[in-house]
N, CA and C atoms of all chains as a GROMACS GRO file, in nm:
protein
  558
    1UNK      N    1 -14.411   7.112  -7.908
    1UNK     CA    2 -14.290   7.193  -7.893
    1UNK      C    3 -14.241   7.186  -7.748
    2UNK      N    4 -14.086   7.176  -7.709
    2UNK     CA    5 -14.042   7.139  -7.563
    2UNK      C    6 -14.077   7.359  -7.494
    3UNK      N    7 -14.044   7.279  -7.420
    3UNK     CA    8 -14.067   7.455  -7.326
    3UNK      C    9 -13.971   7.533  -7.376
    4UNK      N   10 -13.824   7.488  -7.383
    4UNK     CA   11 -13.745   7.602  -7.476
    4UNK      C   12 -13.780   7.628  -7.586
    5UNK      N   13 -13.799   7.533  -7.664
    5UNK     CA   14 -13.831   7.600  -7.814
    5UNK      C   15 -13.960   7.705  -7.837
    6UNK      N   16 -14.062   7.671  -7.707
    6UNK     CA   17 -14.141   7.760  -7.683
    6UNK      C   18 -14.087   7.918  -7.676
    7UNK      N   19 -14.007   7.890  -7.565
    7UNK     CA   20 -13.940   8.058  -7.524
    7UNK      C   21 -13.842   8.095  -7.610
    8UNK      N   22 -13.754   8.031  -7.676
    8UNK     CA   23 -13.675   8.043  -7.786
    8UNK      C   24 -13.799   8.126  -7.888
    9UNK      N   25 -13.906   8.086  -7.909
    9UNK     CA   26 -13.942   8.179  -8.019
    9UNK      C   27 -14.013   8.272  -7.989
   10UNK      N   28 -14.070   8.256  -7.860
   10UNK     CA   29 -14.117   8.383  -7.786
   10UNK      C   30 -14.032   8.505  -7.806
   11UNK      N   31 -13.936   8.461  -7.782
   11UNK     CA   32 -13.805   8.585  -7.769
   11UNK      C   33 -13.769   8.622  -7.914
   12UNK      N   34 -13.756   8.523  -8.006
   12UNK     CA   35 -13.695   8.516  -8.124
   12UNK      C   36 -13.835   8.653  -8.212
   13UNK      N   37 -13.968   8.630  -8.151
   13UNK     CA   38 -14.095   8.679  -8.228
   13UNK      C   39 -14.145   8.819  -8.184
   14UNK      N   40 -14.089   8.831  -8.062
   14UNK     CA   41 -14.062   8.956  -7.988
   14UNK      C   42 -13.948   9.073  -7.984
   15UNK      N   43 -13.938   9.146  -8.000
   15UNK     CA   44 -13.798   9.251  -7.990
   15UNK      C   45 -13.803   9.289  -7.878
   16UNK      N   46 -13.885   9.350  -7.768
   16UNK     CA   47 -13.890   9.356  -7.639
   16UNK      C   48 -13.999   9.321  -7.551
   17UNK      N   49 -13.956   9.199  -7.482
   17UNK     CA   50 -14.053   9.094  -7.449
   17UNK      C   51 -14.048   9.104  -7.275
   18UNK      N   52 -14.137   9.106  -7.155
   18UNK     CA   53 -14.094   9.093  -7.050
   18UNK      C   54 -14.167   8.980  -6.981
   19UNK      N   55 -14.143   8.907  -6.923
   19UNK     CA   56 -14.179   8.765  -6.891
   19UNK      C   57 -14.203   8.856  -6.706
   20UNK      N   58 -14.321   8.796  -6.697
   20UNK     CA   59 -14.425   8.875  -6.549
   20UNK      C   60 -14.498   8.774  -6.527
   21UNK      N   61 -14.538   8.841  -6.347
   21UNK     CA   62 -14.690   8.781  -6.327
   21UNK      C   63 -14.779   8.920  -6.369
   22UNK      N   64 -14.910   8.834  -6.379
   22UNK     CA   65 -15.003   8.934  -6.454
   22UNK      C   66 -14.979   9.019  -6.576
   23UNK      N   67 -15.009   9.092  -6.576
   23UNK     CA   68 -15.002   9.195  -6.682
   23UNK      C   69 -15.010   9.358  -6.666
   24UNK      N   70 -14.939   9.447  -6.743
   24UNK     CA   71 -14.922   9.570  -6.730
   24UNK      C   72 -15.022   9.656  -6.661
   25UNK      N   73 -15.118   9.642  -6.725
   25UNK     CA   74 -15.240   9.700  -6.602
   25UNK      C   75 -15.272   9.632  -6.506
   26UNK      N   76 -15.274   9.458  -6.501
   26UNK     CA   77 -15.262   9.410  -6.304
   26UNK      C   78 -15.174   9.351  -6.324
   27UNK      N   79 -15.029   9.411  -6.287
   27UNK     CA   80 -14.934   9.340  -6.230
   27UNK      C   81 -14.962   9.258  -6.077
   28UNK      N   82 -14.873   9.135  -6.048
   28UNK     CA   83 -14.971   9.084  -5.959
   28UNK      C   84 -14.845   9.067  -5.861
   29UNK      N   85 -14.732   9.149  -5.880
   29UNK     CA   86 -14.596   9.142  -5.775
   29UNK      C   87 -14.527   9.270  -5.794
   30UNK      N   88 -14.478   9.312  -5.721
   30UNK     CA   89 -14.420   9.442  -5.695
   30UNK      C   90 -14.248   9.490  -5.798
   31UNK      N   91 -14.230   9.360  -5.799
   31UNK     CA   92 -14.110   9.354  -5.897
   31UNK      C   93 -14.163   9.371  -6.053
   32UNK      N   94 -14.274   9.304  -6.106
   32UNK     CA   95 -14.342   9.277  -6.221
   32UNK      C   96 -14.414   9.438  -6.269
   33UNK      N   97 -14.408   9.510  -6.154
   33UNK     CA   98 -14.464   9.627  -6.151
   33UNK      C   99 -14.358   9.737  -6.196
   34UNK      N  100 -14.246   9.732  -6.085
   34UNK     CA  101 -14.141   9.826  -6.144
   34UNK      C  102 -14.129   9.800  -6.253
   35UNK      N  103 -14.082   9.661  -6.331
   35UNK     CA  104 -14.056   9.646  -6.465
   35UNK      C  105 -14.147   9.747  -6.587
   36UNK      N  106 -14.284   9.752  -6.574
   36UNK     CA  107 -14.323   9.760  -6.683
   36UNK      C  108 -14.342   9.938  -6.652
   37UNK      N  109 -14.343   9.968  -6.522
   37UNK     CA  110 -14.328  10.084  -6.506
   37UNK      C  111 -14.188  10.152  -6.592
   38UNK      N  112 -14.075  10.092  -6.588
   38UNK     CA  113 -13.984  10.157  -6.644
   38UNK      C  114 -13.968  10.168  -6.772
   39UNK      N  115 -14.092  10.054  -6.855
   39UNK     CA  116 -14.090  10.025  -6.994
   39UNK      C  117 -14.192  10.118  -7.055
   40UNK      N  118 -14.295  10.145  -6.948
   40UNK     CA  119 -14.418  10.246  -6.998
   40UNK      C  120 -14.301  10.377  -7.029
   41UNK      N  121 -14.223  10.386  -6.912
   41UNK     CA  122 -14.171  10.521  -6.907
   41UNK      C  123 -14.082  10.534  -7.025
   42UNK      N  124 -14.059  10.477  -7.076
   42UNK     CA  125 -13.936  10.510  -7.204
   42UNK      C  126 -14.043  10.478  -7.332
   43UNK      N  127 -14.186  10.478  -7.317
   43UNK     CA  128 -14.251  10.512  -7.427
   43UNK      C  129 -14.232  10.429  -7.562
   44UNK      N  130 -14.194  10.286  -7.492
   44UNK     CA  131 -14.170  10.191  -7.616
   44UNK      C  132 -14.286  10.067  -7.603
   45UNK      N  133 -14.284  10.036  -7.694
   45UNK     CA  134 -14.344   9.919  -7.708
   45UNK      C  135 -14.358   9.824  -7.694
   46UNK      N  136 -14.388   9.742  -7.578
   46UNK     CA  137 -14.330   9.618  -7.561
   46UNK      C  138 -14.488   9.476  -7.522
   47UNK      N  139 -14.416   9.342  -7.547
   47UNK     CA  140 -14.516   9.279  -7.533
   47UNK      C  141 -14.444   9.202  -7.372
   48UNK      N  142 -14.564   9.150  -7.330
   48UNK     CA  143 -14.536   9.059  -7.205
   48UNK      C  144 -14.601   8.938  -7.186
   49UNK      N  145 -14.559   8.801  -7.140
   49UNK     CA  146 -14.618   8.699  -7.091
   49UNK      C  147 -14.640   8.682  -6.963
   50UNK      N  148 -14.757   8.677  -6.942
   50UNK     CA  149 -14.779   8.612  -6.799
   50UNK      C  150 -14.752   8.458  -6.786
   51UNK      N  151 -14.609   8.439  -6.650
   51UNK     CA  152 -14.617   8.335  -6.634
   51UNK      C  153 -14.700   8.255  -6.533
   52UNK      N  154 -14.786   8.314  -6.483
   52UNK     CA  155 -14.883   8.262  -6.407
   52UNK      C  156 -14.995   8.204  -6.476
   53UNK      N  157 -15.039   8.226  -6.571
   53UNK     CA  158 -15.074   8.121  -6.644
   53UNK      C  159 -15.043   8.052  -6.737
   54UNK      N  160 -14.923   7.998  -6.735
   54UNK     CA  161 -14.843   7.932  -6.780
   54UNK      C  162 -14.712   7.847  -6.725
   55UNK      N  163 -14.723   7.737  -6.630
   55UNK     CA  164 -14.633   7.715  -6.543
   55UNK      C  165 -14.543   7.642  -6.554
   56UNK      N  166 -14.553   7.588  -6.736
   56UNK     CA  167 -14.416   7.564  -6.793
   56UNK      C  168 -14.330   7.651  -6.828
   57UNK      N  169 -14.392   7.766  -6.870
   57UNK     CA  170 -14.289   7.856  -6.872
   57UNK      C  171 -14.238   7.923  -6.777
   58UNK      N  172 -14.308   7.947  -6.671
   58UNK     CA  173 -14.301   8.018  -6.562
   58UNK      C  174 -14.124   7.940  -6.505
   59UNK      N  175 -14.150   7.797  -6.506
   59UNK     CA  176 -14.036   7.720  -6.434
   59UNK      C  177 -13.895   7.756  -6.583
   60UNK      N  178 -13.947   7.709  -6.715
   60UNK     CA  179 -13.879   7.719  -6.778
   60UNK      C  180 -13.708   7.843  -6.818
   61UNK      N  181 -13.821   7.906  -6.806
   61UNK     CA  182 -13.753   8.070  -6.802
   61UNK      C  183 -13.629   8.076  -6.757
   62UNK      N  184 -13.688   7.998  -6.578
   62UNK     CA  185 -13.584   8.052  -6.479
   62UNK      C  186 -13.445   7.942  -6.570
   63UNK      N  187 -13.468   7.822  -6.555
   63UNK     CA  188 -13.345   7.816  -6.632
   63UNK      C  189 -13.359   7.841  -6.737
   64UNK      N  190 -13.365   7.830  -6.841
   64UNK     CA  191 -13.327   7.920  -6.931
   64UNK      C  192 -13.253   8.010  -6.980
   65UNK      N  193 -13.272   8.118  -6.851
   65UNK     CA  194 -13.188   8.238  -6.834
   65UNK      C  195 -13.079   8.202  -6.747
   66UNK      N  196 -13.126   8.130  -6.651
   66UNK     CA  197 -13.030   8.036  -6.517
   66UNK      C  198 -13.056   8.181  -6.453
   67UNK      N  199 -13.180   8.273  -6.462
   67UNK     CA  200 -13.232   8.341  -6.292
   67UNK      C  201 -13.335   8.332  -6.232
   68UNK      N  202 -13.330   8.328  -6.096
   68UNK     CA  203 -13.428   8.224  -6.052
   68UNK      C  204 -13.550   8.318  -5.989
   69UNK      N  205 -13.555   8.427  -6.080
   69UNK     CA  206 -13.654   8.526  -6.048
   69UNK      C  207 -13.775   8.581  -6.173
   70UNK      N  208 -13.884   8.645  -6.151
   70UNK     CA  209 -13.950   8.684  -6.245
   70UNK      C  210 -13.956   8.832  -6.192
   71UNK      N  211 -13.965   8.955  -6.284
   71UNK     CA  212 -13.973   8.918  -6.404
   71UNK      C  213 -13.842   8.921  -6.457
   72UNK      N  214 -13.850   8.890  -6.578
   72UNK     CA  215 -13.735   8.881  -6.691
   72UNK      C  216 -13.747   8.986  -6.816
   73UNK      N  217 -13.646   9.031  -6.849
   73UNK     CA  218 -13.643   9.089  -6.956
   73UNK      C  219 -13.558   9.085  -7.092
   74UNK      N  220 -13.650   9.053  -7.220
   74UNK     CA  221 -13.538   9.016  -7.302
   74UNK      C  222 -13.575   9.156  -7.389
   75UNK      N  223 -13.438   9.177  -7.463
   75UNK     CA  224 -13.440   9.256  -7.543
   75UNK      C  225 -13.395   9.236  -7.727
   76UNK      N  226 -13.382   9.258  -7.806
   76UNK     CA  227 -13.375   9.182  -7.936
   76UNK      C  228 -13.300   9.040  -7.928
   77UNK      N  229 -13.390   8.953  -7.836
   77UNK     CA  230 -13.351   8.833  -7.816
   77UNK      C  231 -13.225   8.799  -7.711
   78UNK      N  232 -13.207   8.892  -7.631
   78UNK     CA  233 -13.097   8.891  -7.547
   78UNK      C  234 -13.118   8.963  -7.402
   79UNK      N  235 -13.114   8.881  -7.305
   79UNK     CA  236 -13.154   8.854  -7.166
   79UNK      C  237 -13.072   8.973  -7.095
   80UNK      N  238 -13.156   9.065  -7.031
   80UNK     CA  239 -13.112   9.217  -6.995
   80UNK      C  240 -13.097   9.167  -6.865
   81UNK      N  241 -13.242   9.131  -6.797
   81UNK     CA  242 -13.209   9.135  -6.609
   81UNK      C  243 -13.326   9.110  -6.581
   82UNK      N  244 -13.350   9.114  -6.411
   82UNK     CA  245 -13.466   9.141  -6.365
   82UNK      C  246 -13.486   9.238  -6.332
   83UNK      N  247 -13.598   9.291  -6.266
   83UNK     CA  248 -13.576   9.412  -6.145
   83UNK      C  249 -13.501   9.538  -6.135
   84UNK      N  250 -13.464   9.476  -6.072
   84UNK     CA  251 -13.315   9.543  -6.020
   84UNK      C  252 -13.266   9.608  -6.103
   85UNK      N  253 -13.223   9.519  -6.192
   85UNK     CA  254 -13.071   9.551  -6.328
   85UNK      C  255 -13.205   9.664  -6.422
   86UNK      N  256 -13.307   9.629  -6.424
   86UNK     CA  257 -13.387   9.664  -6.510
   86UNK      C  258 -13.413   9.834  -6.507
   87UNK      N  259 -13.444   9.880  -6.356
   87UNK     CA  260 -13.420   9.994  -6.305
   87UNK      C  261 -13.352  10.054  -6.305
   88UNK      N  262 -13.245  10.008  -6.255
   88UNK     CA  263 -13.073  10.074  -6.324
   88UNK      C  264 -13.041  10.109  -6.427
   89UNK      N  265 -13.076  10.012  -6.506
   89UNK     CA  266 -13.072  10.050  -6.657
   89UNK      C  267 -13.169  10.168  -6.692
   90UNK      N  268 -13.245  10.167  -6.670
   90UNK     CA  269 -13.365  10.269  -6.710
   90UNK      C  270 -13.308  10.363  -6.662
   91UNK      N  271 -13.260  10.413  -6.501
   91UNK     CA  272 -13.153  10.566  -6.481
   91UNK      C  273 -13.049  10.566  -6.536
   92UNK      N  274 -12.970  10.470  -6.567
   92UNK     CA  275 -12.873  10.532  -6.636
   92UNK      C  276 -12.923  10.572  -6.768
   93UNK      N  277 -12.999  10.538  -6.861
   93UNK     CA  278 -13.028  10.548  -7.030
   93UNK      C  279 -13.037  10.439  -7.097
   94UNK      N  280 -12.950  10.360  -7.038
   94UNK     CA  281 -12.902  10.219  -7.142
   94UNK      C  282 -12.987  10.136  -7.163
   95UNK      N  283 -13.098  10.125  -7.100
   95UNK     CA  284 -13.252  10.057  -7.105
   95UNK      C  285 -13.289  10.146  -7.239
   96UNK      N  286 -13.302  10.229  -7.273
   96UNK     CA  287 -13.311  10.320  -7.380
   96UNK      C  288 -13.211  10.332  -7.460
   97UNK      N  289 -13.146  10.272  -7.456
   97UNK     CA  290 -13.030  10.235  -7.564
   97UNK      C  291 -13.036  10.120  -7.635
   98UNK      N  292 -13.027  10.034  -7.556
   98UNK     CA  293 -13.055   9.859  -7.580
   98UNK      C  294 -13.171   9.850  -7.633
   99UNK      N  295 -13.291   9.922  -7.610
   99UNK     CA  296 -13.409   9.920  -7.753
   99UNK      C  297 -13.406   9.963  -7.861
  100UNK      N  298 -13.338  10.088  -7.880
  100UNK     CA  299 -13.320  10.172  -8.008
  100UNK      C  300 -13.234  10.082  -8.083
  101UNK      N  301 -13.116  10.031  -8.023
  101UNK     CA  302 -13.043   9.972  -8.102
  101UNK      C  303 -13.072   9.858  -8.175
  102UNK      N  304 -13.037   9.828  -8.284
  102UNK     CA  305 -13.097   9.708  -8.356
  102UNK      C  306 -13.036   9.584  -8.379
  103UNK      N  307 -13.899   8.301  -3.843
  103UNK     CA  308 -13.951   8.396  -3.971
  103UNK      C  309 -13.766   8.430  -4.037
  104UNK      N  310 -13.810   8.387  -4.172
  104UNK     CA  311 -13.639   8.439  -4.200
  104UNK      C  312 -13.559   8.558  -4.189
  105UNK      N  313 -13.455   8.552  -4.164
  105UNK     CA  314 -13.381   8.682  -4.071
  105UNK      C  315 -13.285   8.718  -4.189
  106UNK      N  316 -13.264   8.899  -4.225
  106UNK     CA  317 -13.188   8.936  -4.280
  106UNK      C  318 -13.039   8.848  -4.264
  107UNK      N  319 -13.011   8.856  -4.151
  107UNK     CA  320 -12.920   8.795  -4.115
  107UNK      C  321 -12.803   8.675  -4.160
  108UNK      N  322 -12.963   8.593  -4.187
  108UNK     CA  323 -12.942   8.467  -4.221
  108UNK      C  324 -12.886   8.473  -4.321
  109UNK      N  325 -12.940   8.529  -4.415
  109UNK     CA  326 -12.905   8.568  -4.588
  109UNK      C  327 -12.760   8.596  -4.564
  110UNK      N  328 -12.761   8.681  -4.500
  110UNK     CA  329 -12.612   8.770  -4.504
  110UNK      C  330 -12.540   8.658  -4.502
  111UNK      N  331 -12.555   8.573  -4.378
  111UNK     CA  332 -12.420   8.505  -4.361
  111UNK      C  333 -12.447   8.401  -4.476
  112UNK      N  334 -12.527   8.350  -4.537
  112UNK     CA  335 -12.496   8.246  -4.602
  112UNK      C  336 -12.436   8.305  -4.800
  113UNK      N  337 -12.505   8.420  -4.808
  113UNK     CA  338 -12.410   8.478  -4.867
  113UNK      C  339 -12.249   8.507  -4.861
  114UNK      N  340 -12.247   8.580  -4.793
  114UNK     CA  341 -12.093   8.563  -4.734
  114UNK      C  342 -11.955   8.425  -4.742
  115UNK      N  343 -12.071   8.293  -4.712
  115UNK     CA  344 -12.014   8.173  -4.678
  115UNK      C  345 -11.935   8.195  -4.807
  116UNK      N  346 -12.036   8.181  -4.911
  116UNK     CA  347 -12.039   8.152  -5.042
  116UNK      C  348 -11.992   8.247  -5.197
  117UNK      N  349 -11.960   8.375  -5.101
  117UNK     CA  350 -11.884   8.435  -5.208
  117UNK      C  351 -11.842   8.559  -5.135
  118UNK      N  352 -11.673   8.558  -5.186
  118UNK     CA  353 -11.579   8.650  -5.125
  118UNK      C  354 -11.620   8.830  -5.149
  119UNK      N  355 -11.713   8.893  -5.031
  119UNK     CA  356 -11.741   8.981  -4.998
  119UNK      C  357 -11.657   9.073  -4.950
  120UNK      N  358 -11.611   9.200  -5.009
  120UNK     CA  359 -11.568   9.354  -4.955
  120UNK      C  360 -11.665   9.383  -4.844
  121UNK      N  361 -11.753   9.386  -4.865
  121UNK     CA  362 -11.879   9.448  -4.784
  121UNK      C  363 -12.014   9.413  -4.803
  122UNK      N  364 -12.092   9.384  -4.725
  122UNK     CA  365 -12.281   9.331  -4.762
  122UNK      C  366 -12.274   9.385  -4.658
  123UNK      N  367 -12.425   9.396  -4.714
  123UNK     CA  368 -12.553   9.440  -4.623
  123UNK      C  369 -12.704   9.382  -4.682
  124UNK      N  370 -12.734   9.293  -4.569
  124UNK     CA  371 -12.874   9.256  -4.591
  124UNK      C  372 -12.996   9.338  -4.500
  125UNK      N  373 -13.078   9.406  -4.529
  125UNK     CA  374 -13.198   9.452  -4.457
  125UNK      C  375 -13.302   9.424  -4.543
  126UNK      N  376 -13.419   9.421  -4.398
  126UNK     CA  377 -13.545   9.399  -4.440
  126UNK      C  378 -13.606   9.238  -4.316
  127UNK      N  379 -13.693   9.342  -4.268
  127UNK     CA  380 -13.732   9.283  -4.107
  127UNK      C  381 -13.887   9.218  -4.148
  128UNK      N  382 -13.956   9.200  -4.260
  128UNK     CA  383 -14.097   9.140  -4.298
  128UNK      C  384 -14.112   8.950  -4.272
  129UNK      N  385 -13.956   8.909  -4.296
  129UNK     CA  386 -13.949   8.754  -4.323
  129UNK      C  387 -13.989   8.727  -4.459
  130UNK      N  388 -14.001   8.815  -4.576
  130UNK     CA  389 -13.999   8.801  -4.717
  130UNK      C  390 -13.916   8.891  -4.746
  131UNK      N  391 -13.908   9.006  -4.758
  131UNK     CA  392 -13.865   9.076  -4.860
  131UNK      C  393 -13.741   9.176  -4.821
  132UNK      N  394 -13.644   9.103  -4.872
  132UNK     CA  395 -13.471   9.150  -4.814
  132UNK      C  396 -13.403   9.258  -4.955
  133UNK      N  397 -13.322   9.308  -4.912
  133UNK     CA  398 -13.256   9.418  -4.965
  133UNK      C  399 -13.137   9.356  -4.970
  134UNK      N  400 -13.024   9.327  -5.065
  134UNK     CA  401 -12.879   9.326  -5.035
  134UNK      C  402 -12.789   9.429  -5.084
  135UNK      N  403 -12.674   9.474  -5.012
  135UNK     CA  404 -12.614   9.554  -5.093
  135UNK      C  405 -12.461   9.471  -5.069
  136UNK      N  406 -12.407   9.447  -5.184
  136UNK     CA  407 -12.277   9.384  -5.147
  136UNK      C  408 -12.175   9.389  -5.240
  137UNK      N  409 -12.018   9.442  -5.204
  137UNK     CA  410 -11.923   9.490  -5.316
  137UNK      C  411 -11.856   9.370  -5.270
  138UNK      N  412 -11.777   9.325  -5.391
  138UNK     CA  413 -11.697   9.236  -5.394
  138UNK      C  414 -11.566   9.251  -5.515
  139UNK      N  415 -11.470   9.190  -5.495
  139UNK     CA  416 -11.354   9.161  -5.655
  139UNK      C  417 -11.426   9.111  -5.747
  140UNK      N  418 -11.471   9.038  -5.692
  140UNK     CA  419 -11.561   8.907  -5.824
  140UNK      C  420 -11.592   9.003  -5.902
  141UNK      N  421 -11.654   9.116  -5.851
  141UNK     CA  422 -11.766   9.163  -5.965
  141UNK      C  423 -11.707   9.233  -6.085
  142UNK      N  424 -11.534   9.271  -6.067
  142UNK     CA  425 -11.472   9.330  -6.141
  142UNK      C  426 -11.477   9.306  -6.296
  143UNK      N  427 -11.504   9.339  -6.450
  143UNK     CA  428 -11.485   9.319  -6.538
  143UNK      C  429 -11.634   9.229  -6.553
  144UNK      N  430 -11.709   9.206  -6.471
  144UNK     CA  431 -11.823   9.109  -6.478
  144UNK      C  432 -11.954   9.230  -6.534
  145UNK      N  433 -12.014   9.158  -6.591
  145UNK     CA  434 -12.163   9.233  -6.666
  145UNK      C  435 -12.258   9.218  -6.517
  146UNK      N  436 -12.355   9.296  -6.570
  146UNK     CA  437 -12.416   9.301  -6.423
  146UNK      C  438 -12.497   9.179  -6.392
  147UNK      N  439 -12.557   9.129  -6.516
  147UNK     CA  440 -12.578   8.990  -6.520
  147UNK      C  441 -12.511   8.915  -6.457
  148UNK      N  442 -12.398   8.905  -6.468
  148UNK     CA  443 -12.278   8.817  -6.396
  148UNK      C  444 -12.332   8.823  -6.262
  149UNK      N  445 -12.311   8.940  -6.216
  149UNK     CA  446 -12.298   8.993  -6.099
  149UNK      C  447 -12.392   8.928  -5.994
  150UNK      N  448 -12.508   8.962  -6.040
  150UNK     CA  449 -12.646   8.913  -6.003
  150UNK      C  450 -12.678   8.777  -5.959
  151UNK      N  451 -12.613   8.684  -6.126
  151UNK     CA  452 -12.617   8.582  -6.130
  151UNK      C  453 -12.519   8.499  -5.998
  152UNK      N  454 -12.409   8.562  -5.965
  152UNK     CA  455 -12.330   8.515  -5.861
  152UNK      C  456 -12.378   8.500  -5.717
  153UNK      N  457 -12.457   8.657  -5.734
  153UNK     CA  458 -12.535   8.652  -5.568
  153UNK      C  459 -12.656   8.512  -5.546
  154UNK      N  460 -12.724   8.464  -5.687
  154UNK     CA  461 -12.841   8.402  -5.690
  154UNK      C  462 -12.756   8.280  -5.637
  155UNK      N  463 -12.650   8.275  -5.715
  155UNK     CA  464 -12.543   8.113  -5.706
  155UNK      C  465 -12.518   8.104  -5.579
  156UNK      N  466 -12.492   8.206  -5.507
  156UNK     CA  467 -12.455   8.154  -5.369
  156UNK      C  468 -12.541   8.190  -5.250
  157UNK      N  469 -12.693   8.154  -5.303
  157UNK     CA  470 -12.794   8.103  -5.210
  157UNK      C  471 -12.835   8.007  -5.278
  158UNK      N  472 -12.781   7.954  -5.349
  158UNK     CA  473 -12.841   7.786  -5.410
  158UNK      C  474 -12.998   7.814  -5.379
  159UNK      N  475 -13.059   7.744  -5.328
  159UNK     CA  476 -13.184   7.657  -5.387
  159UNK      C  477 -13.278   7.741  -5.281
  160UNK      N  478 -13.228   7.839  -5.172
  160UNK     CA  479 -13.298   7.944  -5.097
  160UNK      C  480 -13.378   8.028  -5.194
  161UNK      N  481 -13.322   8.092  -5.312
  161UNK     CA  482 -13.410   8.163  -5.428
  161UNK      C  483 -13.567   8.097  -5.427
  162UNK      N  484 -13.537   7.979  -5.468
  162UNK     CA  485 -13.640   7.913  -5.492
  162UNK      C  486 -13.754   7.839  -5.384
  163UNK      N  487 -13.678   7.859  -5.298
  163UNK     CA  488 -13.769   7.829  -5.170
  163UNK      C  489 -13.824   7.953  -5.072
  164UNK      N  490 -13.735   7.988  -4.924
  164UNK     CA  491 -13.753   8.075  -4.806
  164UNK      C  492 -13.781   8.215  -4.872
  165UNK      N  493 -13.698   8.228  -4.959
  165UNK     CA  494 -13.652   8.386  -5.038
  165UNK      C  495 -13.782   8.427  -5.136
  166UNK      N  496 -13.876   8.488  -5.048
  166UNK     CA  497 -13.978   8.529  -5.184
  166UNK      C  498 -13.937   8.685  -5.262
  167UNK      N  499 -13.846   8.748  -5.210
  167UNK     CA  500 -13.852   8.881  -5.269
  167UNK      C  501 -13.700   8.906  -5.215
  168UNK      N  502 -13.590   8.981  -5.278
  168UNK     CA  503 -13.480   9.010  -5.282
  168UNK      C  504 -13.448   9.078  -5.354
  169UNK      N  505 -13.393   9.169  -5.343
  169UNK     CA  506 -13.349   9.290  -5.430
  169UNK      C  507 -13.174   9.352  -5.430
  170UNK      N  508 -13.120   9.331  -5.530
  170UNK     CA  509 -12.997   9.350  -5.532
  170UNK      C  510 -12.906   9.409  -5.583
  171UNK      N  511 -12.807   9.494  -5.466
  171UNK     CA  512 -12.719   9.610  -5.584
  171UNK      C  513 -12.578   9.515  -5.556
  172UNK      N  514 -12.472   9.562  -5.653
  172UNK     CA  515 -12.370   9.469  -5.651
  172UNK      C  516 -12.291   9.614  -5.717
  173UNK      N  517 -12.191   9.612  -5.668
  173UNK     CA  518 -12.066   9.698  -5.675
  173UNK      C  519 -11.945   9.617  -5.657
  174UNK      N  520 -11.861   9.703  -5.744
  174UNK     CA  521 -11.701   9.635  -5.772
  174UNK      C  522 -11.650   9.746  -5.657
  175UNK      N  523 -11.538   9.717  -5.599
  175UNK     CA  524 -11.480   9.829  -5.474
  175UNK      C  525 -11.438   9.962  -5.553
  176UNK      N  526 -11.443   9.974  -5.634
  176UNK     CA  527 -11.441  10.101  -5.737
  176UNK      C  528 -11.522  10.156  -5.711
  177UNK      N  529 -11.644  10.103  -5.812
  177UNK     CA  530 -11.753  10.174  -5.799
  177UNK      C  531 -11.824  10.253  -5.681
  178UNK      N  532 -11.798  10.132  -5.570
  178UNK     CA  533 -11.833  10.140  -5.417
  178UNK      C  534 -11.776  10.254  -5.347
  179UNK      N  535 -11.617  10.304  -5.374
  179UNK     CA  536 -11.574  10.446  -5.316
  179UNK      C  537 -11.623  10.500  -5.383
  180UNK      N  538 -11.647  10.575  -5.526
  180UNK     CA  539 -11.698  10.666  -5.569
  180UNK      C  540 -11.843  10.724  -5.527
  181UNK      N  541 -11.907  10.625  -5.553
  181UNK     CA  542 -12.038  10.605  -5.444
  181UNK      C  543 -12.061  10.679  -5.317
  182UNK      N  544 -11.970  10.615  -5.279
  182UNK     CA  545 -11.950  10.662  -5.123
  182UNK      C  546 -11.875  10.753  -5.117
  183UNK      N  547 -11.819  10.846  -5.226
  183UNK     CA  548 -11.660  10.997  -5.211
  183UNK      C  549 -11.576  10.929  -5.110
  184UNK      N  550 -11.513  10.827  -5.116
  184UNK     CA  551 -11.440  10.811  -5.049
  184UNK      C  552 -11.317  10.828  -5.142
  185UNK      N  553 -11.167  10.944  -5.076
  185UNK     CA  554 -11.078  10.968  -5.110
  185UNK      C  555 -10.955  10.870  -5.115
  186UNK      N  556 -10.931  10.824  -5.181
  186UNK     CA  557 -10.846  10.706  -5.223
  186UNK      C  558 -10.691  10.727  -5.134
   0.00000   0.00000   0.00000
């Protein structure tokens, strides 16, 4: 399978998926950290890939999404943000919107 | 060691800025804040995606950590109570 079709079904097999280094209990970057912090906090469910062990996807992603940052966040198959956007979203609600919704 | 600075201006070069601000004195990890027109009617995605576009291939190299707010000049007075 090429690296997209990889992440194509990653996303496609996931409803809220966040593409990191490490993982929720060792996040291994400070950005990868806020993320799942804001995902613990809205009490949903979500799965994550580490792209650190994985460094086709790790490169893949970035285009993919065409951002040249980790982490990433998809939501019922549709590319929310990193960071940043991710946090924002979470104060305003709409991070909690964009999951509920189906 | 890379300089807020630097960012700023090469941001700037590369996309028509109201206002930026780059801080962050480590040589990794920069802050931007920058309103522009562009961002008008744009998703924040957009938005984001524009700032990444106009540091080309710096993301991926000098730039280990960057963090970014992006405001339309709207948003940016309200923000700021500034009386129109």
């Amino acid at each position: 399978m090429t690296t997209n079709a990889r992440i194509k079904k990653l996303i496609d097999d996931n409803e809220v998926l966040l593409f990191m280094k490490g993982n929720p209990t060792f996040p291994q970057c400070g950005f990868s950290s806020v993320a799942c912090q804001a995902l613990r906090a809205l009490d949903v469910s979500f799965e994550t890939f580490d792209v650190l062990q994985d460094p086709e996807i790790r490169e893949g992603i970035k285009v993919f999404s065409n951002w040249p940052t980790i982490p990433q966040l998809y939501i019922h198959g549709e590319f929310i943000g990193g960071a940043d956007i991710i946090r924002e979203l979470y104060e305003s609600g709409e991070l909690a919107e964009a999951i509920s919704k189906e | 060691m890379l300089q807020a600075i630097e960012i700023q201006k090469i941001i700037e070069a590369n996309l028509n800025c109201n206002f930026i601000k780059v801080n962050g004195d480590d040589g990794t990890h920069f802050e931007a804040v920058i309103v522009s027109d562009v961002f008008a009617g744009q998703s924040i995605i957009k938005q984001h995606q524009q700032v990444y576009s106009a540091l080309g291939n710096m993301m991926q190299s000098e730039i280990h950590a960057l963090s970014i707010k992006t405001y339309t000049p709207d948003e940016w007075s309200q923000k700021n109570n500034i009386k129109g």
